[in-house]
C-alpha positions as CSV (number, residue, x, y, z in Angstrom):
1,X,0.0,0.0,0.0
2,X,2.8,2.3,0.6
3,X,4.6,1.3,-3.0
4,X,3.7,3.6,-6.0
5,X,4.6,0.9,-8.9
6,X,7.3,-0.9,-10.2
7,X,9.5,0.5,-12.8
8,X,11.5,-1.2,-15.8
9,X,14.7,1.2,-16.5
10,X,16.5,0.2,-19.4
11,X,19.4,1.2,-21.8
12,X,21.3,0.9,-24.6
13,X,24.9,0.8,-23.1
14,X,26.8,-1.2,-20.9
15,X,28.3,-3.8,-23.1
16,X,30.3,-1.3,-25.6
17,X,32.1,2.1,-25.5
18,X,35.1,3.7,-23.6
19,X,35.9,2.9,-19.7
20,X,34.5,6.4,-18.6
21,X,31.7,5.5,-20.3
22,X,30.7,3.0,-18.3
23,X,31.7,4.4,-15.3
24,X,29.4,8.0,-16.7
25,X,26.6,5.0,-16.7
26,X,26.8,3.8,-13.4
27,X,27.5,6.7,-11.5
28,X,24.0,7.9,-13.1
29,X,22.3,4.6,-12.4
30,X,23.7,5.4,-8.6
31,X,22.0,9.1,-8.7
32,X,18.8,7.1,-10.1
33,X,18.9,4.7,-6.7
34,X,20.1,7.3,-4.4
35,X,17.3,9.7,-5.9
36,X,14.7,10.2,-2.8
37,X,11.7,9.2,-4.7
38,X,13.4,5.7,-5.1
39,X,12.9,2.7,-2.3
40,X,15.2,0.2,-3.7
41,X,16.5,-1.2,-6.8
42,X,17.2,-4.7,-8.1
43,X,20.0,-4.6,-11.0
44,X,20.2,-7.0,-13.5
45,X,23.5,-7.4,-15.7
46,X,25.0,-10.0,-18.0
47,X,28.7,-10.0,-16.6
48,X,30.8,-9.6,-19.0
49,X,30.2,-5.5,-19.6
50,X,32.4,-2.9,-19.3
51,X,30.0,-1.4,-17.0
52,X,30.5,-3.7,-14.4
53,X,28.5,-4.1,-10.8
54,X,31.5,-3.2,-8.6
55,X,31.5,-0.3,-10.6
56,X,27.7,0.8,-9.9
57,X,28.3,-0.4,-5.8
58,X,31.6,1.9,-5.3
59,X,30.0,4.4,-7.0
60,X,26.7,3.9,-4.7
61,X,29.0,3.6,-1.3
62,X,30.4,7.0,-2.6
63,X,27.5,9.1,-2.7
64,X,25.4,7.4,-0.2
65,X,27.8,5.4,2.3
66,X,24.9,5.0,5.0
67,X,21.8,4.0,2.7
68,X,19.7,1.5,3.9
69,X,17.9,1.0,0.8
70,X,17.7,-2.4,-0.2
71,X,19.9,-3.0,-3.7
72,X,20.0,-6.5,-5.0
73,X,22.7,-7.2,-8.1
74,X,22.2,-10.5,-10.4
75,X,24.5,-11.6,-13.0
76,X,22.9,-13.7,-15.7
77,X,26.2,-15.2,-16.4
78,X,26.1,-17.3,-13.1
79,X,23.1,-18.2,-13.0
80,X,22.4,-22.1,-14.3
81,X,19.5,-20.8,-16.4
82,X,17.2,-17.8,-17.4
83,X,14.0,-18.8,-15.9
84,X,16.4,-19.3,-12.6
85,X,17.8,-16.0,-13.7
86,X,14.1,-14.6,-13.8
87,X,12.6,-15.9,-10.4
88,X,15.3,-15.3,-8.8
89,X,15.2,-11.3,-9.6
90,X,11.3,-11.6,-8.7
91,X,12.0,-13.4,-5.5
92,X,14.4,-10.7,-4.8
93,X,12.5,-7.9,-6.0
94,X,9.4,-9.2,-3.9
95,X,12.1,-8.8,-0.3
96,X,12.5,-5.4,-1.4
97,X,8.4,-4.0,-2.0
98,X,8.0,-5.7,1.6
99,X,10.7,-3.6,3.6
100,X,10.2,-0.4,1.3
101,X,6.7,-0.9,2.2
102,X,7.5,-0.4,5.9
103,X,8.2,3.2,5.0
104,X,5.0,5.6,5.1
105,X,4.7,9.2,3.3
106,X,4.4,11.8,6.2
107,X,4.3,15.6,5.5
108,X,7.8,17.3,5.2
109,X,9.2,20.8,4.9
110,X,9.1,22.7,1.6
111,X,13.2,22.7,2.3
112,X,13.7,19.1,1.7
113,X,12.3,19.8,-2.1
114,X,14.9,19.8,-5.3
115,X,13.3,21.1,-8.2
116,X,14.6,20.5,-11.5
117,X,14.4,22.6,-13.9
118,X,13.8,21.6,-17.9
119,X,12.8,22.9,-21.3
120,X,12.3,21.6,-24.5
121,X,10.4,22.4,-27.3
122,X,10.6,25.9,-27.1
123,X,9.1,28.8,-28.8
124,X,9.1,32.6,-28.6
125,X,7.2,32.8,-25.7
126,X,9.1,30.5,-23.7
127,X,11.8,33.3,-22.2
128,X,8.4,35.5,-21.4
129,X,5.7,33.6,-20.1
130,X,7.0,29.9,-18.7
131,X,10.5,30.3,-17.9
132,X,10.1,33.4,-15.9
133,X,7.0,31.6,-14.0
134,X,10.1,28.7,-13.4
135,X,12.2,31.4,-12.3
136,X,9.9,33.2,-9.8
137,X,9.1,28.9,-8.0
138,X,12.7,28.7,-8.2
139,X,13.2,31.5,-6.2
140,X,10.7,30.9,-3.6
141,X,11.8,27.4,-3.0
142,X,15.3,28.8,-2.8
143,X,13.9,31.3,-0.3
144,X,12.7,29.0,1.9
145,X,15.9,26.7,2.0
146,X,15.2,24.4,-0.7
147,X,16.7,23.4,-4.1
148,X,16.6,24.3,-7.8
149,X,19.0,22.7,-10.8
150,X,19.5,24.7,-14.3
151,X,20.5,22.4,-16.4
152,X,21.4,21.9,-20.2
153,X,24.5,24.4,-20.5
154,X,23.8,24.5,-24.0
155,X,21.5,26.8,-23.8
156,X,23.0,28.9,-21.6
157,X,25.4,30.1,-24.4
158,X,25.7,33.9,-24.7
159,X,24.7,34.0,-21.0
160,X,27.9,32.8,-19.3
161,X,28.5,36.1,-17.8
162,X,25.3,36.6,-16.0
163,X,25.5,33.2,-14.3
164,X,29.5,33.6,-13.4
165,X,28.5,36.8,-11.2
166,X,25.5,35.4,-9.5
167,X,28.1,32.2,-8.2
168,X,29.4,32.6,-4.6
169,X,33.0,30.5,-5.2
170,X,35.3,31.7,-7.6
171,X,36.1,28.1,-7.8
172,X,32.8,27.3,-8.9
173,X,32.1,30.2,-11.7
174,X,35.6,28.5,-13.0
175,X,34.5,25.3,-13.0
176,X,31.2,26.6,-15.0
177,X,33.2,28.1,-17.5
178,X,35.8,25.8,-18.2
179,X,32.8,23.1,-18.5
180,X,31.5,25.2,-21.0
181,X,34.5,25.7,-22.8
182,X,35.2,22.2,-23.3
183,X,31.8,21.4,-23.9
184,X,31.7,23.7,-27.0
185,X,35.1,22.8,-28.0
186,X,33.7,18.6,-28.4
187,X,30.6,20.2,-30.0
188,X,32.9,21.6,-33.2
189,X,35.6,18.7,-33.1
190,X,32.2,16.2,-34.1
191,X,31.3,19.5,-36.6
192,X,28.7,21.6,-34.9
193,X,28.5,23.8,-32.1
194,X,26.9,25.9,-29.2
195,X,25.6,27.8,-31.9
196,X,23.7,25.4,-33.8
197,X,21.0,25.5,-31.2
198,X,18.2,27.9,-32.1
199,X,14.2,26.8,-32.5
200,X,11.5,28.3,-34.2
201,X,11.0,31.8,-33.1
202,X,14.6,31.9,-31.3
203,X,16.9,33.3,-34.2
204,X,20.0,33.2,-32.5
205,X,21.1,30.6,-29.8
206,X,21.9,34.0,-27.0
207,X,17.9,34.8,-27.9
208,X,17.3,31.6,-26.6
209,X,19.7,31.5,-23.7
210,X,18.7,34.4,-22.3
211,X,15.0,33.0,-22.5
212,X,16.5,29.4,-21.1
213,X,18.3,31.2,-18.2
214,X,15.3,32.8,-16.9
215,X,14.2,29.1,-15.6
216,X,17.1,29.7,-12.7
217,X,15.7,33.0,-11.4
218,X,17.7,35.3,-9.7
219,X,19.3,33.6,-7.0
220,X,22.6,33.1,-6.4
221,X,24.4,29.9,-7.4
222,X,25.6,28.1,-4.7
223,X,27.3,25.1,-6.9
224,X,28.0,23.7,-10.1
225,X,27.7,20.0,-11.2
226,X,29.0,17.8,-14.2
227,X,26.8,15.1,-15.8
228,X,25.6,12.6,-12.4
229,X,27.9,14.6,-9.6
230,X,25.1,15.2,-6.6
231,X,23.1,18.1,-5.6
232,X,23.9,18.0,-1.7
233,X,24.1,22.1,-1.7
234,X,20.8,23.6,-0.9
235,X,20.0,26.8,-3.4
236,X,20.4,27.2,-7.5
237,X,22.9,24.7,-8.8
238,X,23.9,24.7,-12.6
239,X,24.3,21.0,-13.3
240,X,25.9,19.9,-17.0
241,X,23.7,18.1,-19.2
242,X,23.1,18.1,-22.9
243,X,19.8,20.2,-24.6
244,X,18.3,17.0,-25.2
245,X,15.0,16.8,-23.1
246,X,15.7,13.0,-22.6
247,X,19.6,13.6,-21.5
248,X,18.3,16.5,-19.8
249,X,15.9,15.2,-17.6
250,X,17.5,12.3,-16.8
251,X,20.3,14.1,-15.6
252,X,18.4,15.3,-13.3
253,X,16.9,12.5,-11.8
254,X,20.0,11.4,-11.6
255,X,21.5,14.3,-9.3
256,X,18.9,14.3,-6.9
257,X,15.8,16.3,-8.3
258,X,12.5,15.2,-6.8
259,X,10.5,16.7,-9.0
260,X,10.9,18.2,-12.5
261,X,9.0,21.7,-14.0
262,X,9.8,21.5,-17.8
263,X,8.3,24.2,-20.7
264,X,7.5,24.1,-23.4
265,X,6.0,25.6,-26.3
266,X,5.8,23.2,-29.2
267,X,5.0,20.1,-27.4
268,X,6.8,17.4,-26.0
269,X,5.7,14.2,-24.2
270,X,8.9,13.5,-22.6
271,X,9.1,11.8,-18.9
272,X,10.9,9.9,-16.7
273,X,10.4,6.7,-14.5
274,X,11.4,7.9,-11.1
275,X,10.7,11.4,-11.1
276,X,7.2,13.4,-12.1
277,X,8.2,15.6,-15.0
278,X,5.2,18.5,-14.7
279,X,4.8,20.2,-18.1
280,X,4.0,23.9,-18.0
281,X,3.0,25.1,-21.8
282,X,4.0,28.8,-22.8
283,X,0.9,29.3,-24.7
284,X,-2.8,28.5,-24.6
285,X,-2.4,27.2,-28.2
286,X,-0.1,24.4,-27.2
287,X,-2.5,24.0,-23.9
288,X,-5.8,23.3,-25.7
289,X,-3.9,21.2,-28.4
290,X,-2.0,18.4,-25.8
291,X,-4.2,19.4,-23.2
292,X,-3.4,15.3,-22.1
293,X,0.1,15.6,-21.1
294,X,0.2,19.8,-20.4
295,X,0.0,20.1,-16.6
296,X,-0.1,23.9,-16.3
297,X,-0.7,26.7,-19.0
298,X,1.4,30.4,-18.6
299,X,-0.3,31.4,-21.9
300,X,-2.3,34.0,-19.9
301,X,0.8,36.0,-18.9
C-alpha cells in the first residue's frame, strides 16, 4: 500500500564504449537509486560488460555510504538458467516491495524539495511567459531553503556572464566556464556547435539563452555540477547536461531532483520513470492542443 509501482529502467549501453563510459553510466544509475523518490533497486547485468557491478556499488558507497535501501545485483552469467535467472530477480525484487513498504509518506518541509528545472520544445514565448514563471518557484523554493537545478548548459550560451557573477566560489564560476568551454570545443571537433542550437522563433542561440536562463531566477548559485555529480548544496545549482530533453531530464533525476518543471512551447511528451516531470505550456495554443500531457498553462501571462 505504501509502493507507488514498479518500474522497468533500461538502456542501450553497458556492453560497448570507452571505460569512462561506463563508469558516466553507473555513476547515473547510482543518482537514479540514491534519488529520494526511489525505495530500492534490483539490477540486472549480464557480466561480462564494461559497466560492471562493482563499478555501480563503489559508486553507490560514494554518494550514499549509509543508505539502507535495499539493492539487489544479479549476473545472468552465473546463473544455471534464465527462468532461474528470472525468479530469482522476482523473488528478490518481492524482499525489497516488503521492507520499502515499511516506509509511510508523512508531511515534510518545503526545504527538503529539489526542483529540476527543464525545457524543451521551445518557442518565442518561452523566455516571457514559462520560464520566468520557473524562475519566480525557483526562487521561492530557494527562499525558503530548498533546491533548484538549471540544467542543459547548452543553452546557456551567450549568458555565461550573467551566471558567473551570481556564483558565490570563484572556484565554482571557474568550474562553470571551463565546463563550458570544453563542452563547446567537443561540439565543433564532431562538426557543430553551441551555436547550432536555435528553434522556431529563437533566431539566434543567445535569444534563446537568455530565454533558457530565466528558468534559474535570480538567485545566487551556490554550486556547479557535471553530468551525475550530486546536488547536496541547498540553493540554485547549474548541473551539466546536454539540450536533449531526454539527456536532460535524466540528468536530473540522476542528481537528486525530486521533482521536474519542464516548458515548453511546441509540445513534447517526454518523462521519466522515477521522477514526475510536470509540463508547463508557454501558450494557450499548445494548452488546448496536448491538453493530455500539459499540466499547467502560462499562456495568460
Amino acid at each position: 500500500s505504501n509502493v507507488d509501482g514498479i518500474y522497468f529502467l533500461t538502456h542501450d549501453g553497458g556492453c560497448g564504449g570507452s571505460t569512462f563510459d561506463a563508469v558516466t553510466l553507473c555513476n547515473l544509475l547510482a543518482g537514479y537509486i540514491n534519488n529520494p523518490n526511489i525505495a530500492g533497486a534490483t539490477i540486472l547485468s549480464l557480466g561480462c560488460q564494461h559497466a560492471q557491478m562493482s563499478i555501480l556499488d563503489r559508486a553507490l558507497n560514494r554518494i550514499a555510504p549509509n543508505s539502507n535501501k535495499p539493492v539487489f545485483f544479479l549476473e545472468q552469467q552465473q546463473s544455471s538458467s534464465e527462468p532461474e535467472y528470472i525468479a530469482e530477480a522476482i523473488k528478490k525484487t518481492f524482499i525489497g516491495l516488503i521492507k520499502a513498504n515499511k516506509i509511510s509518506r508523512e508531511p515534510a518541509s518545503l526545504s527538503n524539495l529539489i526542483i529540476g528545472l527543464e525545457c524543451g520544445g521551445s518557442d518565442g514565448f518561452s523566455g516571457i511567459s514559462a520560464n520566468p514563471t520557473l524562475g519566480y518557484i525557483s526562487d521561492l523554493v530557494v527562499g525558503l531553503g530548498g533546491s533548484a537545478i538549471l540544467s542543459e548548459f547548452p543553452e546557456l550560451n551567450g549568458v555565461e556572464q550573467e551566471l558567473i557573477n551570481r556564483c558565490l566560489d570563484i572556484n565554482k564560476a571557474k568550474k562553470f566556464a571551463n565546463i563550458m568551454d570544453a563542452y563547446n570545443a567537443k561540439a565543433i571537433s564532431l562538426g557543430t556547435g553551441f551555436y547550432a542550437n536555435p528553434s522556431p522563433g529563437l533566431i539566434t542561440d543567445a535569444i534563446k539563452s537568455a530565454g533558457a536562463a530565466k528558468k534559474g531566477g535570480t538567485s545566487p548559485v551556490v554550486d556547479v555540477l557535471d553530468y551525475t555529480e550530486q546536488q547536496v548544496k541547498p540553493g540554485l545549482n547549474l548541473l551539466c547536461t546536454p539540450g536533449n530533453d531526454v539527456e536532460s531530464t535524466t540528468g536530473l533525476a540522476g542528481s537528486g531532483a525530486n521533482i521536474i518543471l519542464f516548458t515548453t512551447g511546441l509540445g513534447t511528451p517526454t518523462g521519466n520513470p522515477a521522477v514526475p516531470v510536470v509540463k508547463i505550456s508557454t501558450n494557450t495554443t499548445l494548452f488546448n492542443n496536448m491538453n493530455d500531457i500539459i499540466d499547467f498553462n502560462t499562456g495568460s501571462i
